[in-house]
C-alpha positions as CSV (number, residue, x, y, z in Angstrom):
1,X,119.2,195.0,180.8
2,X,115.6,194.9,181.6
3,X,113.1,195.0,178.2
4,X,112.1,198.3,177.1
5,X,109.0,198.7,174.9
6,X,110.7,201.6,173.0
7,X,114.1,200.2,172.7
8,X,113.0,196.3,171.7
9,X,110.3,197.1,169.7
10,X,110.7,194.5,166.5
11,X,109.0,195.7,163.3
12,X,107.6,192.9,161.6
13,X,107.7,192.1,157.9
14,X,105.0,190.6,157.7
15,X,101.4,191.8,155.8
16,X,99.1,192.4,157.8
17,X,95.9,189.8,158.4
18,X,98.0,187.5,155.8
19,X,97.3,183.7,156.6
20,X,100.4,182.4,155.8
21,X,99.3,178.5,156.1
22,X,97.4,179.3,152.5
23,X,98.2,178.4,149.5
24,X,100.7,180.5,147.3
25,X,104.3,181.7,146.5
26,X,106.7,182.7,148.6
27,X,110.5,184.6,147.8
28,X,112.5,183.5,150.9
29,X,116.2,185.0,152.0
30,X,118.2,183.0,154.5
31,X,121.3,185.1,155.9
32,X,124.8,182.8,157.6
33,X,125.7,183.7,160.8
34,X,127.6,187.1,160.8
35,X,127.2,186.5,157.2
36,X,130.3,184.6,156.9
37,X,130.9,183.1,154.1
38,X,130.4,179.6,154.5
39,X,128.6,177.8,151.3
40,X,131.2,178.3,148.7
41,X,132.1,181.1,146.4
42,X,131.8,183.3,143.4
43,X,133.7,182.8,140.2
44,X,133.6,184.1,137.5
45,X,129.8,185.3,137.8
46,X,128.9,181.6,139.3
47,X,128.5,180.1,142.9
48,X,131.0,177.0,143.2
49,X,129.1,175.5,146.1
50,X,131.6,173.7,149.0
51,X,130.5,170.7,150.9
52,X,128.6,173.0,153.3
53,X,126.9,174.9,149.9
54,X,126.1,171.4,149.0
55,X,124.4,170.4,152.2
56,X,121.8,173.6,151.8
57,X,121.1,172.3,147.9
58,X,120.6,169.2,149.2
59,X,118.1,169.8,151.7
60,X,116.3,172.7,149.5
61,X,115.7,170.0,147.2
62,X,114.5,167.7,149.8
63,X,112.0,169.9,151.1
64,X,108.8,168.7,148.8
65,X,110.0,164.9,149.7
66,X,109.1,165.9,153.6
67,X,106.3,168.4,153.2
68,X,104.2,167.0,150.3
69,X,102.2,170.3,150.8
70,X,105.4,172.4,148.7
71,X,106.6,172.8,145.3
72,X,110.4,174.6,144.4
73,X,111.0,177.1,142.0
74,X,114.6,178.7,141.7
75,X,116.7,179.0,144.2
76,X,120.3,180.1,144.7
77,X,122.7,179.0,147.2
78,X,125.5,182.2,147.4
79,X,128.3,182.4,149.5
80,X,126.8,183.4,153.1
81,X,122.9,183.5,151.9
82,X,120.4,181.6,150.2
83,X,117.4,182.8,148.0
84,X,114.5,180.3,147.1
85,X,110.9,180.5,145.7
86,X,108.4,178.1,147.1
87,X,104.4,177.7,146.8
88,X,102.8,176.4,150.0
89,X,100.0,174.4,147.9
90,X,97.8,173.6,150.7
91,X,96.5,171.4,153.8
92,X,96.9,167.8,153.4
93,X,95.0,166.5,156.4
94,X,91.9,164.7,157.0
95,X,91.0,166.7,159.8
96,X,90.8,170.0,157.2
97,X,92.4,172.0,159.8
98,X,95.4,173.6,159.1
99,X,98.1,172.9,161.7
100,X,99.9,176.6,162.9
101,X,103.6,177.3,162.8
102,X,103.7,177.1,166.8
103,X,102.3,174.2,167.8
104,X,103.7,171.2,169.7
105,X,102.0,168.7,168.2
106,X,103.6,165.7,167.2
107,X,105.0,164.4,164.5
108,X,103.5,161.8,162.3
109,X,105.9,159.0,160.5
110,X,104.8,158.2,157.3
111,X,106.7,155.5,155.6
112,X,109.6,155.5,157.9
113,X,110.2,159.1,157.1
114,X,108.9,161.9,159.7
115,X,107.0,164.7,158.0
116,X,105.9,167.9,159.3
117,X,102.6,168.9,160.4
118,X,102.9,172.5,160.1
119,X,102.0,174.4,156.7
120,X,103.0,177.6,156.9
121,X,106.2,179.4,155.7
122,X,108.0,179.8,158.7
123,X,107.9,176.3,159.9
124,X,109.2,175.2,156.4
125,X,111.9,177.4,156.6
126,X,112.7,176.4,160.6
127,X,113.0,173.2,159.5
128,X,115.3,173.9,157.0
129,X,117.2,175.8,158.5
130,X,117.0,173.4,161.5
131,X,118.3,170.3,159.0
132,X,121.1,172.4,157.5
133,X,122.5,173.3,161.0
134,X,122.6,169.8,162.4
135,X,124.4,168.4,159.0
136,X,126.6,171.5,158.5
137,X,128.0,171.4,162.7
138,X,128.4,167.5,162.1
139,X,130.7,167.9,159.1
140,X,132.6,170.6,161.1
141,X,132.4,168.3,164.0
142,X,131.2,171.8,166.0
143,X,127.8,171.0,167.3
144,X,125.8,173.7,168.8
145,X,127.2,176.2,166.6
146,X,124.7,178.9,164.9
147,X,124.8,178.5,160.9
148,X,122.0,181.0,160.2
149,X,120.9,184.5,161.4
150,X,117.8,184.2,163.3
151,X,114.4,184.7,161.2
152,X,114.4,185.3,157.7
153,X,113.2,187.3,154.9
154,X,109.9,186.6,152.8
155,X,108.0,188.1,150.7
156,X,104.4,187.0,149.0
157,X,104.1,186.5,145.7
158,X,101.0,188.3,144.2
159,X,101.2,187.5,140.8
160,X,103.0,186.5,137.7
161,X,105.2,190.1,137.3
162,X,106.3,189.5,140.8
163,X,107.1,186.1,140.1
164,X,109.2,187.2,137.0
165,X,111.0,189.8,138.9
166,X,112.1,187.5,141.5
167,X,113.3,184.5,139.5
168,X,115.4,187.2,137.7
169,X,117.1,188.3,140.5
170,X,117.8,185.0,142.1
171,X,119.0,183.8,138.9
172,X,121.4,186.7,138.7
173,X,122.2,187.1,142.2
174,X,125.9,185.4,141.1
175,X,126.5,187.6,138.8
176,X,125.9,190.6,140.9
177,X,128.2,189.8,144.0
178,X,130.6,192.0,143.2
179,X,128.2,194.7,143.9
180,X,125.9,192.6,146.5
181,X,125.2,194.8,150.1
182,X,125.9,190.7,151.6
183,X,129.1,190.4,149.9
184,X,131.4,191.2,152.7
185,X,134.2,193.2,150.3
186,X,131.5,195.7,150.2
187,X,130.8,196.3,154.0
């Protein structure tokens, strides 16, 4: 099938002239493959994170170790999604220049440990996602094997309400899988 403007047109998400290499919050959602359930499960209201579950927590909270540039807020690991609130806090390079998601340059070891040159949201989240994969098809001794949907979700965070509003829902996110669109008793 040849591409067809009208057909494979992709809306993006994004806001519009939003540099997403500066500094600020940021609500991400992170969808499994086929949003199988892979990380765990809900009882009684709580997530009871698997091995798999505990390779995403793991490398969530890892992610300010490799890119000094981040802070965490809360985050939730749920059965086949993950929700997580992170503040890009700025460029830490001599060169004042802000490295983009797309580039090829390489990567710089610092103290034995590679870190990322690239500040904005979706490299973080690549590289996350890019982490998980390799430890989760390792474990199930299935390598090449997709973990996560392709893309994500974002949103900005403009200010403190919005803030407030998302660390509600991700805190209650367990409680509402019952009634959750990604819970697959509901599809």
């Amino acid at each position: 099938m040849s591409f067809n403007s009208n057909i494979h047109h992709r809306h993006s998400i994004r806001l519009k002239d939003y540099d997403y290499t500066q500094a600020g919050a940021y609500f991400v959602t992170i969808c499994a493959w086929q949003r199988e359930c892979l990380f765990g499960d809900i009882v009684d209201g709580e997530m009871r994170l698997n091995a798999l579950g505990q390779v995403v927590l793991n490398e969530w909270n890892r992610t300010p170790q490799i890119r000094v540039q981040v802070s965490l807020d809360v985050s939730v690991v749920m059965p086949n999604h993950f929700h997580g609130i992170i503040a890009i806090n700025g460029s830490t390079f001599d060169s004042g220049n802000v490295v983009g998601a797309y580039c090829n340059t390489p990567l710089p070891i610092v103290h034995n440990q590679l870190r990322s040159p690239s500040q904005t949201i979706g490299a973080i989240v690549r590289g996350f996602k890019s982490a998980i994969t390799t430890q989760i098809n390792v474990i199930r001794q299935n390598p090449g094997s997709p973990v996560w949907q392709r893309n994500y979700f974002e949103r900005v965070i403009r200010n403190d309400a919005e803030l407030g509003r998302a660390r509600e829902y991700i805190i209650n996110n367990p409680l509402k899988w019952e009634l959750d669109k990604e819970n697959p008793a509901n599809v």
